[in-house]
N, C-alpha and C positions, 0 to 999 in steps of 0.2 A: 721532492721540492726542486730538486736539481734539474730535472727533464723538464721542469713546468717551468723553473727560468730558461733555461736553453730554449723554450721554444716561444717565448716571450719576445728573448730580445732574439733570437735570429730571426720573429717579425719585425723585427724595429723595436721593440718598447722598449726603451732602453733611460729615459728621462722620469717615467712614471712613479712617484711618490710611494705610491702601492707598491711600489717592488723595494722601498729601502728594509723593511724587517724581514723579508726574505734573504737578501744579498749580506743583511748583519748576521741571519743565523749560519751561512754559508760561510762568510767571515771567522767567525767563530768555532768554523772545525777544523779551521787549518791548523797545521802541526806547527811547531818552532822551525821547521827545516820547510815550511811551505809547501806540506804536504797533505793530501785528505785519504783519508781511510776510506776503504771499500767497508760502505753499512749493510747493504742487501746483495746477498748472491747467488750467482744464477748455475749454481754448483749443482750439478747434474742437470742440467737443459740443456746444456750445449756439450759440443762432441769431446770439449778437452777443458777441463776444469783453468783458469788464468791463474786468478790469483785470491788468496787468502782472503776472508771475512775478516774485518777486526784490522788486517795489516795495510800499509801506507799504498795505495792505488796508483800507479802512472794512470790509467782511463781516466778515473773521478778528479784526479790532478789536473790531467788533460780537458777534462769538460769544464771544472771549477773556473780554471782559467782562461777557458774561453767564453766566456759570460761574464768574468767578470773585465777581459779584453771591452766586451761589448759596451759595458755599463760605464766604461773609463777608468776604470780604476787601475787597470795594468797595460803598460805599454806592449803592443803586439809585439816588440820584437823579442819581446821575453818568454811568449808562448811558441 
């Protein structure tokens, strides 16, 4: 769901009604400290494992909040 907003609004679609119950479920896995867990991992594909399944992601952090930069909900200079 994440990748499919990312690449929504870094086309532009970023006012689209169709995208509010995506960006609510997105909403809705932030932590209390504004952070998103790593759901799927790519633990053993790549040459150096990052980070833990289940535990708080800078990446997924890092892309949550640039989508939701994009959508206006958070001021860029926060990201």
């Amino acid at each position: 769901m994440l990748l499919n907003l990312e690449a929504l609004t870094a086309a532009g679609i970023v006012n689209d009604p169709r995208l509010e119950g995506a960006v609510a479920l997105l909403l809705g896995k932030q932590d209390a400290q504004g952070r998103w867990k790593l759901e799927y991992s790519y633990h053993g594909k790549l040459w150096q494992d990052v980070e833990k399944k289940g535990q708080p992601s800078k990446w997924v952090t890092l892309r949550a909040l640039r989508v939701l930069t994009r959508v206006g909900m958070v001021q860029p200079e926060a990201v």
